[in-house]
N, CA, C and O atoms as a MOPAC input file, in Angstrom:
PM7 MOZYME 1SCF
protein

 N      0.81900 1    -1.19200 1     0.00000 1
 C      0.00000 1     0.00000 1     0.00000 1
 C      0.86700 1     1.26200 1     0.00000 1
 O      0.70100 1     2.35800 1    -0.53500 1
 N      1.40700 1     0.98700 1     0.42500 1
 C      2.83100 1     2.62500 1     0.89900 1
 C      3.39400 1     2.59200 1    -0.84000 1
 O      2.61200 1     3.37700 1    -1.37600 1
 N      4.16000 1     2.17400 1    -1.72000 1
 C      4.01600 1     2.10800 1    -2.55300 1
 C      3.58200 1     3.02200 1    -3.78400 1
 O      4.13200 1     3.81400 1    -4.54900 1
 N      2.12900 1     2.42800 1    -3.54700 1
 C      1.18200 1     3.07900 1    -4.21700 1
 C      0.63100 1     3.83900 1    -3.73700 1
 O     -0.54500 1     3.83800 1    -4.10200 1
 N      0.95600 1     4.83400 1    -2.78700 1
 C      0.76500 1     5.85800 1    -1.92000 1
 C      1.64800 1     6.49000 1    -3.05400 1
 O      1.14200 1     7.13300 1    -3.97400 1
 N      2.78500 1     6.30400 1    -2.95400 1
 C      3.80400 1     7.30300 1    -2.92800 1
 C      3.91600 1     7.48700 1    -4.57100 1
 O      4.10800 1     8.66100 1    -4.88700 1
 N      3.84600 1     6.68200 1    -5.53100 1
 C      3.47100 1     5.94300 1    -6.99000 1
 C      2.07700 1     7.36400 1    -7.16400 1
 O      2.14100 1     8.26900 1    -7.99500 1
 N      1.05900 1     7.19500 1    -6.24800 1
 C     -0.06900 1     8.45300 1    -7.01700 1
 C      0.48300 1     9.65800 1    -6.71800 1
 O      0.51400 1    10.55700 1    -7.55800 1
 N      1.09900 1     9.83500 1    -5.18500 1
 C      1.75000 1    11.05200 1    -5.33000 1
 C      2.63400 1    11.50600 1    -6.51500 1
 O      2.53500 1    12.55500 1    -7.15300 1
 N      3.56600 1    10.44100 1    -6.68600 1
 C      4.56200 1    10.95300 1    -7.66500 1
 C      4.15900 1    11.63000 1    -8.77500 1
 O      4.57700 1    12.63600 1    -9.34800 1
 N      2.82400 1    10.50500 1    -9.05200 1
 C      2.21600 1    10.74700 1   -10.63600 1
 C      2.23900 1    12.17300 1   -11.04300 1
 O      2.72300 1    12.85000 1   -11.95000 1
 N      1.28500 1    12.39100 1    -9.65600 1
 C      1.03700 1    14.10400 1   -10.04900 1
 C      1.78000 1    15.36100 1    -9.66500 1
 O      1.64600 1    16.52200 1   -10.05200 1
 N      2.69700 1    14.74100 1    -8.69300 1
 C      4.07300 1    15.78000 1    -8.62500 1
 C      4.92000 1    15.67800 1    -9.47400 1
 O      5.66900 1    16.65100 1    -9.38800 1
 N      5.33800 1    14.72000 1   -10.60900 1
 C      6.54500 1    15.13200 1   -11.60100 1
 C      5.83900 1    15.74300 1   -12.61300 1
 O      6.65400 1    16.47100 1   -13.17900 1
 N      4.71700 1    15.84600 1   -13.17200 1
 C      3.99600 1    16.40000 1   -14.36000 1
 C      3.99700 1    17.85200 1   -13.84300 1
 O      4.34100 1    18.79100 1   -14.56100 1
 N      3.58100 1    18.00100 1   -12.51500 1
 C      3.45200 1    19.38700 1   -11.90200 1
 C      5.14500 1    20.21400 1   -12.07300 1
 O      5.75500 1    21.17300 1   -12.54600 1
 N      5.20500 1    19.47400 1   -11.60200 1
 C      7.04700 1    19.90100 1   -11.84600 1
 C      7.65400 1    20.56500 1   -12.78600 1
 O      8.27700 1    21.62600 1   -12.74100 1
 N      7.40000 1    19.78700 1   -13.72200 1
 C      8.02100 1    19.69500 1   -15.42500 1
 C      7.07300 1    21.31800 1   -16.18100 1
 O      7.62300 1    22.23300 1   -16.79300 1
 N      5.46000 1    21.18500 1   -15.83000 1
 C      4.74600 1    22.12800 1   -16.25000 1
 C      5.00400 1    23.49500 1   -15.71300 1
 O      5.10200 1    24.47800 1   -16.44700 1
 N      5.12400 1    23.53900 1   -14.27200 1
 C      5.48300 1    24.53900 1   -13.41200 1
 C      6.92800 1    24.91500 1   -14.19300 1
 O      6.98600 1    25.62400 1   -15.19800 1
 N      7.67900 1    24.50900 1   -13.75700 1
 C      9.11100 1    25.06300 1   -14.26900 1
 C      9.03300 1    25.58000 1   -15.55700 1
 O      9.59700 1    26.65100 1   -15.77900 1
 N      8.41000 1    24.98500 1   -16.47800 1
 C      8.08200 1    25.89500 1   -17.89900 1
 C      7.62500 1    26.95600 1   -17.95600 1
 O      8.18900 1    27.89700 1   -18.51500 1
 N      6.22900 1    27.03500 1   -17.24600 1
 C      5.79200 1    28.36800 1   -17.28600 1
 C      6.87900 1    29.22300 1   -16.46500 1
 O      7.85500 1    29.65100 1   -17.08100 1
 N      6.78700 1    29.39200 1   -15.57400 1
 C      7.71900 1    30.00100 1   -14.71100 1
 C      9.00000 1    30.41200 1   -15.33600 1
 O      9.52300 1    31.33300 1   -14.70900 1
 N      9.41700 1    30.16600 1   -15.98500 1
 C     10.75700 1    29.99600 1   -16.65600 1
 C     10.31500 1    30.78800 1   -18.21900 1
 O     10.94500 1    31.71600 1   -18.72800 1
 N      9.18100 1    30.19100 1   -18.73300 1
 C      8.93800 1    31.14900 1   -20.07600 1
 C      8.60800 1    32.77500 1   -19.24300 1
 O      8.58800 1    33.82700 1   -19.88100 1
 N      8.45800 1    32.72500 1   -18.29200 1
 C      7.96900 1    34.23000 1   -18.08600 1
 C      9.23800 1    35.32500 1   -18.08300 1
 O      9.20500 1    36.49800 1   -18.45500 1
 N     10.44800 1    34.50800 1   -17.50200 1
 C     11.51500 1    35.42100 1   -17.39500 1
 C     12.59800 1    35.46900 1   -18.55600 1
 O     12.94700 1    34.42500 1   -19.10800 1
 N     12.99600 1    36.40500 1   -18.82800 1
 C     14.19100 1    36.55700 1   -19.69700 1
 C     15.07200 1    36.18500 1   -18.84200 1
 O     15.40500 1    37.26400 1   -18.35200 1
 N     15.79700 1    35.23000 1   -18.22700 1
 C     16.85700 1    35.19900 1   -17.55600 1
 C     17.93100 1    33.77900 1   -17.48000 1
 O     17.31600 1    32.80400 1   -17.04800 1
 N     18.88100 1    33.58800 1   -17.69700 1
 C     19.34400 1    32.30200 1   -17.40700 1
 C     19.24500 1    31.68200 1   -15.87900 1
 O     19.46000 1    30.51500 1   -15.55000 1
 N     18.79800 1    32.96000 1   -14.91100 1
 C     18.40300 1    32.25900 1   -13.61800 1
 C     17.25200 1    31.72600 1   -13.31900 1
 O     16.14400 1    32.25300 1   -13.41900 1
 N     17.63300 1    30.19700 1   -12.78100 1
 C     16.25600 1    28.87500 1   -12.87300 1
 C     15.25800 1    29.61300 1   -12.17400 1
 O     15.56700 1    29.75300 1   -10.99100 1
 N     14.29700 1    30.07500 1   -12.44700 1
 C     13.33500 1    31.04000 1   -11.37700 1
 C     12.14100 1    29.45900 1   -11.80600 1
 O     11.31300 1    29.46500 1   -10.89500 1
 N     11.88600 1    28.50600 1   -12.57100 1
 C     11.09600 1    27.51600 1   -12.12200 1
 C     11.39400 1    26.79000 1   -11.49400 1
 O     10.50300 1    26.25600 1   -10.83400 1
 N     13.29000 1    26.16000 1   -11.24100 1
 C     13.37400 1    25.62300 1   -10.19200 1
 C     12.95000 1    25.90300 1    -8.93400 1
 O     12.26300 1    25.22500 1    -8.17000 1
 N     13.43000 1    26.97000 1    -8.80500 1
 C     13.32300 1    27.37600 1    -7.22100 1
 C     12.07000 1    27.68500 1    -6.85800 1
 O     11.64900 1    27.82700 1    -5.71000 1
 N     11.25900 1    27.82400 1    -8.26100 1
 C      9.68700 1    27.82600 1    -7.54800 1
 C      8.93900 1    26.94400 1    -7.11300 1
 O      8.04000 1    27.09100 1    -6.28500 1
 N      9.48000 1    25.35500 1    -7.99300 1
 C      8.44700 1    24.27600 1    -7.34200 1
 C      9.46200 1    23.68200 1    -6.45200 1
 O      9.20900 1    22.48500 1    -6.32300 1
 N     10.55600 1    24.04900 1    -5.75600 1
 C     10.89100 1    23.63600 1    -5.00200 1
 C     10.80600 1    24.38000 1    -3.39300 1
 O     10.90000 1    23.86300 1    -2.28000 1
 N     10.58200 1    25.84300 1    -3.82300 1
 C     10.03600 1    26.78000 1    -2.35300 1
 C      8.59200 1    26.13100 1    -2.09600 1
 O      8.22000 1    25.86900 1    -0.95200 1
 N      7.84700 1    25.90100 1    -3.16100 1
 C      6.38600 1    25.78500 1    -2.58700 1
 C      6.52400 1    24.36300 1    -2.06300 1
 O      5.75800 1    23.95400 1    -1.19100 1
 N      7.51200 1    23.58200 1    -2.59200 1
 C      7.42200 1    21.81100 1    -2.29000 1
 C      7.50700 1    22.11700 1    -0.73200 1
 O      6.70700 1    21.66900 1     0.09000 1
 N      8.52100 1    22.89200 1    -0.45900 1
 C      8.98000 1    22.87600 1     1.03300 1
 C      8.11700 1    23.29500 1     1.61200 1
 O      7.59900 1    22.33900 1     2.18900 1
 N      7.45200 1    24.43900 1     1.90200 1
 C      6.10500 1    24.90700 1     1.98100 1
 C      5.02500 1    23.93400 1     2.23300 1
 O      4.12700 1    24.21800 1     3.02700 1
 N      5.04700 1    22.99800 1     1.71800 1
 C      3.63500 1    21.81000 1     1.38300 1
 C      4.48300 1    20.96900 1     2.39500 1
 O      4.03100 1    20.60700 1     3.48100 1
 N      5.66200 1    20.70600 1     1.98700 1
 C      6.27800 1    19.46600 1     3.37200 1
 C      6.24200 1    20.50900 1     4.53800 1
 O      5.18400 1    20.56100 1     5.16400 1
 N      6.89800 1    21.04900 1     4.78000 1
 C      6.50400 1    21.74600 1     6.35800 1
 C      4.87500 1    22.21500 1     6.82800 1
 O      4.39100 1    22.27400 1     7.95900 1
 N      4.30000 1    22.49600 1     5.58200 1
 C      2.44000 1    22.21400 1     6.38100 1
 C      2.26900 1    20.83100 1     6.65700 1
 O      2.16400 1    20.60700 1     7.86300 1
 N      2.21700 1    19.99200 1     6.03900 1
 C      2.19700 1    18.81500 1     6.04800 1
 C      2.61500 1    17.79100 1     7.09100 1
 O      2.07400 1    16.76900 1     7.51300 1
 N      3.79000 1    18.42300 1     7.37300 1
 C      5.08100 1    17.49800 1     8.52300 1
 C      4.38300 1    18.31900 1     9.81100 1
 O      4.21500 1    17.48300 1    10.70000 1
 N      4.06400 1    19.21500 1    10.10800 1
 C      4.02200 1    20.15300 1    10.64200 1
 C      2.07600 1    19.61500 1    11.78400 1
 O      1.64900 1    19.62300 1    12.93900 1
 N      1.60200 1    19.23700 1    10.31000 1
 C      0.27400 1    18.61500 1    10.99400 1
 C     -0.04700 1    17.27000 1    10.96600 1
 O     -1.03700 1    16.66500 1    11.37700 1
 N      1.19900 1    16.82400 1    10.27900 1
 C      0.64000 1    15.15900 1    11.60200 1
 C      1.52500 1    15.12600 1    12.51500 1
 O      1.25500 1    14.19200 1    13.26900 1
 N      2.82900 1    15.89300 1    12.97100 1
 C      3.01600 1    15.80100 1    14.42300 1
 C      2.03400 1    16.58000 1    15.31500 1
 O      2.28400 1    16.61700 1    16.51900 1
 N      1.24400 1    17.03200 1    14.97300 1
 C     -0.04200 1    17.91800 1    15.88300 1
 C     -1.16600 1    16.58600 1    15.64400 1
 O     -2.28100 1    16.66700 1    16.16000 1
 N     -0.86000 1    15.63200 1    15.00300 1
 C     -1.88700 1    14.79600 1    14.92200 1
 C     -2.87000 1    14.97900 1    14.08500 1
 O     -3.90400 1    14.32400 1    13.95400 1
 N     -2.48100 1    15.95000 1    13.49500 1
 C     -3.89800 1    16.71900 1    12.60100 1
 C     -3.80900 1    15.91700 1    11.11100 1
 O     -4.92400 1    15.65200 1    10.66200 1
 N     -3.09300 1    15.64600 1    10.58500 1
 C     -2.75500 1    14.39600 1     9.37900 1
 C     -2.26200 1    12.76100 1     9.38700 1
 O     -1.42500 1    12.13200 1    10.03400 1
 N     -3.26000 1    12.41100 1     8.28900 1
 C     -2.91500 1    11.31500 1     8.89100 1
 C     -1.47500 1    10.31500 1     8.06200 1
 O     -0.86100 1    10.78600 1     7.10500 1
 N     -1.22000 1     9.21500 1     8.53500 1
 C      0.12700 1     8.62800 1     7.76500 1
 C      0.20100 1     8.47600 1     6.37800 1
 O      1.03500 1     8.85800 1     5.55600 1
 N     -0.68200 1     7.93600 1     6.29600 1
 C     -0.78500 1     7.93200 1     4.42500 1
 C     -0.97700 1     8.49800 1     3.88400 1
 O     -0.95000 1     8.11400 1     2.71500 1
 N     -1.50000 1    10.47100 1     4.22900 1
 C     -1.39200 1    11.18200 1     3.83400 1
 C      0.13100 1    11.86100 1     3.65200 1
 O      0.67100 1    12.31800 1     2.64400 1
 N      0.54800 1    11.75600 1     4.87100 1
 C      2.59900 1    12.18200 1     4.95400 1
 C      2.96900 1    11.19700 1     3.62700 1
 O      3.46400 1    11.88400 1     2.73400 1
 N      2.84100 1     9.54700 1     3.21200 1
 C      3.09000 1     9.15100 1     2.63400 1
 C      2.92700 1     9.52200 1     1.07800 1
 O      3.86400 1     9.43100 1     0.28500 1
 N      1.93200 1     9.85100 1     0.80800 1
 C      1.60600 1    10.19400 1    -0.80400 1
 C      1.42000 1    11.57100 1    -0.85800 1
 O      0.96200 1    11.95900 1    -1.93300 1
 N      1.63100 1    12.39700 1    -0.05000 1
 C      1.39500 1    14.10100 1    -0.39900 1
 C      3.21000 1    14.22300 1     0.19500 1
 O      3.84400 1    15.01300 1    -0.50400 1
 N      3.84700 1    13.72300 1     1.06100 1
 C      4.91000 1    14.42300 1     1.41800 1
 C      5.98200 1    13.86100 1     0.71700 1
 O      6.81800 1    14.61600 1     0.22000 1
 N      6.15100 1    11.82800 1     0.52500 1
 C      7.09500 1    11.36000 1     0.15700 1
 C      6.66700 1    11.19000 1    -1.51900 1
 O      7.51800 1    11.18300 1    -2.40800 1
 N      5.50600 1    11.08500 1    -1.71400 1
 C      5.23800 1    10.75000 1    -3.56400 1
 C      5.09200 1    12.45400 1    -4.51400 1
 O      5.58900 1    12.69300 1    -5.61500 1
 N      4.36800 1    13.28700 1    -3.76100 1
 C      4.26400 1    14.64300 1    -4.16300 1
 C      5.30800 1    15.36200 1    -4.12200 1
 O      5.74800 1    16.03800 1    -5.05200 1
 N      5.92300 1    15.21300 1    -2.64700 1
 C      6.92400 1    16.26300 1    -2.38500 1
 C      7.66300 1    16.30500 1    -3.24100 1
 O      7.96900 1    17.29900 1    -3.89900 1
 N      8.21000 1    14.79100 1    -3.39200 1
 C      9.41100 1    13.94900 1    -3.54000 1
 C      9.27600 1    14.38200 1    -4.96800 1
 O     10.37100 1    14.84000 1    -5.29400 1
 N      8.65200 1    14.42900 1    -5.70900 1
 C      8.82500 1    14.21700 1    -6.96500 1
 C      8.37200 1    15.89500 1    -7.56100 1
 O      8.97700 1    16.17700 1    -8.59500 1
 N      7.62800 1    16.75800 1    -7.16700 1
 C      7.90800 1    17.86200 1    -7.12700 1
 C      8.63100 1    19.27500 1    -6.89700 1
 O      8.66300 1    20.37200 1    -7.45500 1
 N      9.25300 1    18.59000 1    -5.65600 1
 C     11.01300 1    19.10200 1    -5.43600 1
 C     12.07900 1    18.25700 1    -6.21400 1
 O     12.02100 1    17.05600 1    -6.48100 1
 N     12.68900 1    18.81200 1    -6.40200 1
 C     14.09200 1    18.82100 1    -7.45000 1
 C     15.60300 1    19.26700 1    -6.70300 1
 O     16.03500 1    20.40600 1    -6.88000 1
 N     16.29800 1    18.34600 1    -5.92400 1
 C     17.44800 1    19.02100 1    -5.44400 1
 C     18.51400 1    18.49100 1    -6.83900 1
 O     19.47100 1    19.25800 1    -6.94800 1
 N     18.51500 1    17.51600 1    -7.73700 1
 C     19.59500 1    17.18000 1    -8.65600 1
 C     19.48200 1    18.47300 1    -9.65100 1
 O     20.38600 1    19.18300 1   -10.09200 1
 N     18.37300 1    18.52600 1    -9.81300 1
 C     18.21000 1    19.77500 1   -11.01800 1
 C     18.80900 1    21.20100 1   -10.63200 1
 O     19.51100 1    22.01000 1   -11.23800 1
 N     18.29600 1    21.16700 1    -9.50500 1
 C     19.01900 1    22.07600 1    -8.83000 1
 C     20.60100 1    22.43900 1    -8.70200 1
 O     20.96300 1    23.55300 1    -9.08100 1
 N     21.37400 1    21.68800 1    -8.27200 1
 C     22.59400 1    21.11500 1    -8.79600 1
 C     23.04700 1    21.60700 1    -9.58900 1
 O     23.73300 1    22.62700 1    -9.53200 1
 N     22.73100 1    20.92000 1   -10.60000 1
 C     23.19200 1    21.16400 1   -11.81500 1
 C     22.97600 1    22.27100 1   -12.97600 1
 O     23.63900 1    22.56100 1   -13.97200 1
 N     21.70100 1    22.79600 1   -12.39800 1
 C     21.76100 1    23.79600 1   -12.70000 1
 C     22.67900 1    25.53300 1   -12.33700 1
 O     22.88600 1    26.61000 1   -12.89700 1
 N     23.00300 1    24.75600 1   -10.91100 1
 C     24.15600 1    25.64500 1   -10.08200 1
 C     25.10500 1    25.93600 1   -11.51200 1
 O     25.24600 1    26.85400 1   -12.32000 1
 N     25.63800 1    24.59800 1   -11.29100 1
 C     27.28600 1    23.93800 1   -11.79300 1
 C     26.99800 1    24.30700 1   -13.31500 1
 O     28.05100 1    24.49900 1   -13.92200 1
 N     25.91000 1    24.45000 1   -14.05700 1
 C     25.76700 1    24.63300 1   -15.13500 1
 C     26.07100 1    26.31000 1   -15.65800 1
 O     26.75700 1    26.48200 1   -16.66600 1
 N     25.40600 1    27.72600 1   -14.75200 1
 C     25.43000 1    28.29600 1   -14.17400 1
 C     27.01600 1    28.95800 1   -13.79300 1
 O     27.64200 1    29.88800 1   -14.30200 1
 N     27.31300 1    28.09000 1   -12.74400 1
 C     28.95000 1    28.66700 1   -12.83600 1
 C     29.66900 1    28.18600 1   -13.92000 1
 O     30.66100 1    28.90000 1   -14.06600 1
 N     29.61800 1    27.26700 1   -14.77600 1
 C     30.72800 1    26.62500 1   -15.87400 1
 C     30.29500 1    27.74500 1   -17.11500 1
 O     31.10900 1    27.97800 1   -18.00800 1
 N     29.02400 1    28.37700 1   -17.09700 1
 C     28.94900 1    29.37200 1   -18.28600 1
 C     29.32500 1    30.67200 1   -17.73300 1
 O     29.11700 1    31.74200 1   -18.30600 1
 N     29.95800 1    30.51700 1   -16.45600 1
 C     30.77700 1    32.33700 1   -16.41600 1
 C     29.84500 1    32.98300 1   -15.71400 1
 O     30.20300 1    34.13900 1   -15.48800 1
 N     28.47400 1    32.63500 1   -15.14100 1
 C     27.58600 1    33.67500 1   -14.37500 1
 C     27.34500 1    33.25800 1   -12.77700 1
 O     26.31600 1    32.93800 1   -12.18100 1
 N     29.03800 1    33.42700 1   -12.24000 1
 C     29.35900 1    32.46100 1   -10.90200 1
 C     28.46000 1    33.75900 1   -10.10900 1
 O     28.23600 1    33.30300 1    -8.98700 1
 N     27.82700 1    35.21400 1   -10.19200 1
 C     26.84500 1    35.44100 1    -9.58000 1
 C     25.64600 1    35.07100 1    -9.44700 1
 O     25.01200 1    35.29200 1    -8.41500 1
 N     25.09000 1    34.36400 1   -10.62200 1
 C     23.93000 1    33.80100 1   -10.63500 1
 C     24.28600 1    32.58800 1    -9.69000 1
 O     23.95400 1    32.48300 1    -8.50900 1
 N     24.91100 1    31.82900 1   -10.32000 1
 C     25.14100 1    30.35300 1    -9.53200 1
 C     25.18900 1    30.55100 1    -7.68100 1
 O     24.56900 1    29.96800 1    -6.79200 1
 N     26.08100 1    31.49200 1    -7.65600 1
 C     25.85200 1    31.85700 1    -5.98600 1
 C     24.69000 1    32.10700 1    -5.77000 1
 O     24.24200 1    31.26000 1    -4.99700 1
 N     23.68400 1    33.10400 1    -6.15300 1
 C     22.54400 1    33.37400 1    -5.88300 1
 C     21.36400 1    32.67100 1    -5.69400 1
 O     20.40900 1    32.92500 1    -4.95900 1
 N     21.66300 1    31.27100 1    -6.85900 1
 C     20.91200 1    30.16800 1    -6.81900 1
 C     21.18200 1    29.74400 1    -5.48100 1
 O     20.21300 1    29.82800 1    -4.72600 1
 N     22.38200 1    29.25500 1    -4.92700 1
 C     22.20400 1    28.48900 1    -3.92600 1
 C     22.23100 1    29.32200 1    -2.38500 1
 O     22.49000 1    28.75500 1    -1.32300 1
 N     21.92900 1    30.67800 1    -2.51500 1
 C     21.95600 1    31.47400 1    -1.54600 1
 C     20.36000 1    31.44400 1    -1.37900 1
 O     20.02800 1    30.91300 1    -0.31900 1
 N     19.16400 1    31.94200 1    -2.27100 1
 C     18.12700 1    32.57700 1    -2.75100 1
 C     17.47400 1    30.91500 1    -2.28900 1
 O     16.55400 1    30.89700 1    -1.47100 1
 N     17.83800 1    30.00100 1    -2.67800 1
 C     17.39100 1    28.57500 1    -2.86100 1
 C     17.08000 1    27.99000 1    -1.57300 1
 O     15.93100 1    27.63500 1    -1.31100 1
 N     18.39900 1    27.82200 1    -0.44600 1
 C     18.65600 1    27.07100 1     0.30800 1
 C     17.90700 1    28.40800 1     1.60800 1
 O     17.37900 1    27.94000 1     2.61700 1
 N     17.93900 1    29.73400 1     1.46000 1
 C     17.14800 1    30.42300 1     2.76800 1
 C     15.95400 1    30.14900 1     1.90700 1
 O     15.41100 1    29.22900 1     2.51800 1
 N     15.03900 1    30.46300 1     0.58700 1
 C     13.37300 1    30.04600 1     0.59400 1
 C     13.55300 1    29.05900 1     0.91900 1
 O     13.73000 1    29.19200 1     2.13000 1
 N     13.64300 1    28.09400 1     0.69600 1
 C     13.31200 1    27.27600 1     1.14800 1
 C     13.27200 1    26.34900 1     2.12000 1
 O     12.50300 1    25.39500 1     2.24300 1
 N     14.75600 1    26.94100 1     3.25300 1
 C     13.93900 1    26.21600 1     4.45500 1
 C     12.95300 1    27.91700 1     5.24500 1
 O     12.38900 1    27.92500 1     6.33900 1
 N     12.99600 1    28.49500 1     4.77600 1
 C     12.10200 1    29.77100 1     5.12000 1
 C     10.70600 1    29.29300 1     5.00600 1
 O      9.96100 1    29.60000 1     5.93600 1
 N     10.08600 1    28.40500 1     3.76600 1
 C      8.76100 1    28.06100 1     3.28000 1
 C      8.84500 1    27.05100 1     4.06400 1
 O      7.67100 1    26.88300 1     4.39500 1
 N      9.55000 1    26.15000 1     4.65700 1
 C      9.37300 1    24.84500 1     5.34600 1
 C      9.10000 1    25.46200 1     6.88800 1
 O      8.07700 1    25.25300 1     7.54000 1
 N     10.00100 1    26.09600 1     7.22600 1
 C      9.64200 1    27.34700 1     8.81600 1
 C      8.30200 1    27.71400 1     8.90200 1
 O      7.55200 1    27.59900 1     9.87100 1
 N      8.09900 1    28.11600 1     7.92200 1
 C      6.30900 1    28.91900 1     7.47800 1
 C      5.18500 1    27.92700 1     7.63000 1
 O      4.26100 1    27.89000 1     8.44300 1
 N      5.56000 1    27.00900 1     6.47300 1
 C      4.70900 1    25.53300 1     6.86300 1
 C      4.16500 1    25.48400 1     8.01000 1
 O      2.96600 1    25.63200 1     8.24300 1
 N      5.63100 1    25.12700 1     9.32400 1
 C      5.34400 1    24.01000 1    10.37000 1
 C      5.01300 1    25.05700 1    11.60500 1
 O      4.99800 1    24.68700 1    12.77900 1
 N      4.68000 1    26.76400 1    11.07400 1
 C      4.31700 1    27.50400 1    11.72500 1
 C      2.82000 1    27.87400 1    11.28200 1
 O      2.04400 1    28.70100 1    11.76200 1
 N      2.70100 1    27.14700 1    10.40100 1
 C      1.02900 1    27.65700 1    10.05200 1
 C      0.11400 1    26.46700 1    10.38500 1
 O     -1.09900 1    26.45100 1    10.59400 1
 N      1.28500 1    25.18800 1    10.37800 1
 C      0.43700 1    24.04900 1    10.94200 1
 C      0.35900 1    24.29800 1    12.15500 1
 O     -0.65400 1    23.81900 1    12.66400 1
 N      0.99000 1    24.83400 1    12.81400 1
 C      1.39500 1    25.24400 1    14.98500 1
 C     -0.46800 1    25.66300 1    15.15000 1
 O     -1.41300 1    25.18000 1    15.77500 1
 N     -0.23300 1    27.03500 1    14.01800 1
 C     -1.53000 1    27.53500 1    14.22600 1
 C     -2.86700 1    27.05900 1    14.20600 1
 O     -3.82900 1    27.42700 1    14.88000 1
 N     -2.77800 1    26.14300 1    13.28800 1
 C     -4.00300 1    25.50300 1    12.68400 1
 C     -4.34000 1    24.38300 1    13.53000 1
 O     -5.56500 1    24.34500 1    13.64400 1
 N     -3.63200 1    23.22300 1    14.33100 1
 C     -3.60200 1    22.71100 1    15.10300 1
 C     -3.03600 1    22.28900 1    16.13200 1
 O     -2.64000 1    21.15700 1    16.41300 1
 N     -2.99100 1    23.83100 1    17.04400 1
 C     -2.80600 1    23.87100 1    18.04500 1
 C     -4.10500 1    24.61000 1    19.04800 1
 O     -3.96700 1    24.70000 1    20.26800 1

């Protein structure tokens, strides 16, 4: 069953992924990944609400399972990320590349902080 928990999550977090980052990315003129870092701030965001309310008891396991490990999981992107750094600094724009992993690594445990502070609220 866990599995196929995590199998429906995935389904609809890598399509989300792939679509998100396009749009997001057609909007800017920029070589900086602005779709990475978007479905990966909100992923964190969704795991820290998420994580946030079934230790309050307020969610239940198989929900953590297919929204946190099949959704999350497959809607956050840390390889792409990566490499998009390293891709980034190897074309000469070692400010962008810093920025990625400056801009990247505070949203996003910032959206995961936010999360497991909006779950505090909600069920507490």
């Amino acid at each position: 069953m866990t599995l196929l928990l995590v199998a429906l999550g995935a389904a609809v977090g890598a399509p989300l992924r792939y679509f998100t980052d396009r749009a997001v990315q057609a909007r800017h003129d920029s070589v900086f990944p602005w779709g990475t870092l978007a479905v990966n701030v909100v992923g964190s965001l969704v795991l820290g609400l998420l994580l946030g309310g079934a230790a309050a008891g307020g969610i239940p396991a198989a929900v953590v399972t297919a929204v946190g490990v099949g959704f999350c999981g497959a809607l956050t992107t840390y390889s792409t990320f990566g490499y998009e750094t390293v891709r980034l600094a190897e074309g000469g724009s070692l400010l962008y590349g810093s920025a990625n992993i400056v801009v990247s690594l505070a949203a996003g445990l910032g959206a995961a902080w936010l999360g497991l502070a909006v779950a505090g609220a909600i069920w507490t």
